[in-house]
N, C-alpha and C positions, 0 to 999 in steps of 0.2 A: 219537722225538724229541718235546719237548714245546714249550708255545708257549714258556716262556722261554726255553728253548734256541735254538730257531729265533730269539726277539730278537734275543738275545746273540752269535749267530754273521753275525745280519745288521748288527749295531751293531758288532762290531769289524771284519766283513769293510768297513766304509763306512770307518771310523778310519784300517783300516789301505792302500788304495786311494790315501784323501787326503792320505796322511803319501807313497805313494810318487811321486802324481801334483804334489806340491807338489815333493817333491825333486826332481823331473825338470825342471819349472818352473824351477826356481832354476838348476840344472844349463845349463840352455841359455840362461837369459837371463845367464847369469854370462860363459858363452864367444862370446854374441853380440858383443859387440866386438869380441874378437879375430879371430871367422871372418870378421864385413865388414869388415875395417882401419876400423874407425869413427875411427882419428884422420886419416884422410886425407880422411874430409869436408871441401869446401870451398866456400866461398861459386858456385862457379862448376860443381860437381856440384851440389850444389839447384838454379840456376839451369837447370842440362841436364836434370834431372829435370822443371824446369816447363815447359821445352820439348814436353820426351816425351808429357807430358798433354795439354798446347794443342794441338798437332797431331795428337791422339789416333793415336800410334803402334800402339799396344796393337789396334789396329783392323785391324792386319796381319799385325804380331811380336807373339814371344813372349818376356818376358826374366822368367827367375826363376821361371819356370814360370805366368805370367801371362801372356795375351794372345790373339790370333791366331793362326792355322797359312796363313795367305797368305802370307805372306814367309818369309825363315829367321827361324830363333833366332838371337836378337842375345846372350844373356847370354854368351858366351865370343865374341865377334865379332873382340874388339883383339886376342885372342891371335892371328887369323889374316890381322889387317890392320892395318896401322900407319898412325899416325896421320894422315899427308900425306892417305895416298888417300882415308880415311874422308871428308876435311876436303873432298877433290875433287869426289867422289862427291854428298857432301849438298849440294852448293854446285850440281850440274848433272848428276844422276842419269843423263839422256838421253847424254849424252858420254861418260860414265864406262862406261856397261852400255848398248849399245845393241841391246840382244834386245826382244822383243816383250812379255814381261812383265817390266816394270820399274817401279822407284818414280816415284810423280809426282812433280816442280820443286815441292817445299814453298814456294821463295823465300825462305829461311832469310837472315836478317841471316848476316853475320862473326863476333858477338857470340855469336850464337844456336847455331852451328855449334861456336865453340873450346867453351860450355861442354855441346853434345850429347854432342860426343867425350870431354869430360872426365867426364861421368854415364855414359858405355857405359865407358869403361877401367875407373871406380871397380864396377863393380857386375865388370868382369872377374875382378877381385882376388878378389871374395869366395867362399869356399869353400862349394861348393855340392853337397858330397858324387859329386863324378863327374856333376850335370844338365847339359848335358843332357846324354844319352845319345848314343855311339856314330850314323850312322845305320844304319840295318839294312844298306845294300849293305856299307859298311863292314867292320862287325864279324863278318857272314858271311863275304867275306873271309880272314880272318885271317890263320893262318902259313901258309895255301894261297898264297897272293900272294907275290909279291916283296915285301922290308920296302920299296921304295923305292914301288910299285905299292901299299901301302895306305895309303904318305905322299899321294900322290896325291891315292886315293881322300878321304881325310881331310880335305884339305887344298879338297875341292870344286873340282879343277881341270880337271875333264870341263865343268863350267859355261861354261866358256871354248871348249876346245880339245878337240879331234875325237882318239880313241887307234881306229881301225880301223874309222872311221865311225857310232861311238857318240860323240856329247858335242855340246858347242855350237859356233858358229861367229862367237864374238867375237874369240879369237885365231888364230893360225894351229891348222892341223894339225898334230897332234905324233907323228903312226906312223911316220914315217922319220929324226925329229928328230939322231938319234945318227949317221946320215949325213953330217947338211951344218951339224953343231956340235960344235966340242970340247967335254971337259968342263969346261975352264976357262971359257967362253964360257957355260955353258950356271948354273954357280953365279953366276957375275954377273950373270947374268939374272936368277934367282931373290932376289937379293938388293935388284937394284938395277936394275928393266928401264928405269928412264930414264936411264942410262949407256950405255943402244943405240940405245935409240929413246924421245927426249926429250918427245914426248908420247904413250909408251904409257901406255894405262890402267888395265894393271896392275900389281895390288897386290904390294910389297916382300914377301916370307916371310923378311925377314935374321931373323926371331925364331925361326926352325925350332932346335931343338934340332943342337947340330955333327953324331951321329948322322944327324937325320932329313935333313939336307940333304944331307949324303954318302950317303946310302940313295936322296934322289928325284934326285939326280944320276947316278947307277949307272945306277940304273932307264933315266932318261932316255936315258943314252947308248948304252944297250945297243938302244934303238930304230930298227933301220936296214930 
């Protein structure tokens, strides 16, 4: 090979690089709207956004793949809590979760809170290629489990409640549950546990997919 050749093969290899790294470029900044619904910005998502910084959440959570590993990942959080509890929760953490590691009493205005919750749902929306990821107990799991047993698992509700002397003991124990609940008893709980008990402090899953609700209701009841 000679030196022009070697130029020439390193002048187009650069040409041609930049022709496809600009395409890509364009490529993703063309579909970036559409994957974060950027028309659903609103005055009150920036606002939750300047929230999230002042408080320097990021110092615990992780959202969007930014942040801290002390707390959970927030970027898919609304899908698995609806908006009341979130609103509960931020307003008096110590109530809402009373385990030993928990968030501290920010003291959030009313204001501060509608639009925290409205910067966590907007960033929920946005499509973020499957992040986060599964957690490992999870996804090992898999078709080995019961479909209603990786609802469950999924759904982080060992956090709470005891299955066989593993899990938390915020709510009750759930190893005999299918005993001394029917299963009509036991979706309306899931949907709507302050219909039983008006200040439990757990969170609504009416967002579960009609599947996954009918699979962690099985599950549940079959627990005797």
């Amino acid at each position: 090979m000679t030196l022009s050749q070697g130029r020439a093969i390193f002048i187009w290899g650069t040409v041609i690089s930049a022709v496809i790294f600009l395409g890509l470029t364009y490529d993703s900044i063309s579909k970036m709207p559409k994957r974060t619904h950027a028309e659903e910005l609103s005055d009150a998502v920036a606002d939750g956004k300047w929230t999230w910084q002042r408080h320097n959440c990021n110092d615990c959570h992780t959202i969007l793949g930014i942040g801290g590993y002390y707390a959970p990942d927030l970027t898919k959080v609304m899908s698995q809590r609806d908006p009341e509890w979130a609103k509960q929760f931020l307003k008096d953490p110590h109530k809402v979760w009373p385990a030993k590691r928990r968030m501290p009493n920010l003291h959030l205005k009313d204001a501060e809170i509608e639009n925290l919750v409205a910067f966590l749902t907007w960033v929920n929306g946005i499509d973020t290629n499957g992040w986060p990821p599964k957690p490992m107990a999870v996804a090992a799991a898999g078709s080995a489990a019961l479909p209603g047993e990786s609802v469950f698992r999924a759904q982080g509700c060992s956090a709470c409640h005891k299955l066989n002397g593993v899990g938390g003991d915020i709510g009750p124990d759930l190893t005999h549950v299918g005993s001394t609940r029917p299963p009509d008893w036991i979706k309306q709980q899931l949907e709507n546990p302050r219909s039983h008990f008006p200040n439990s402090p757990m969170p609504s899953f009416a967002k579960l997919s009609p599947k996954d609700m009918k699979d962690l209701v099985d599950f549940l009841s079959s627990l005797k």
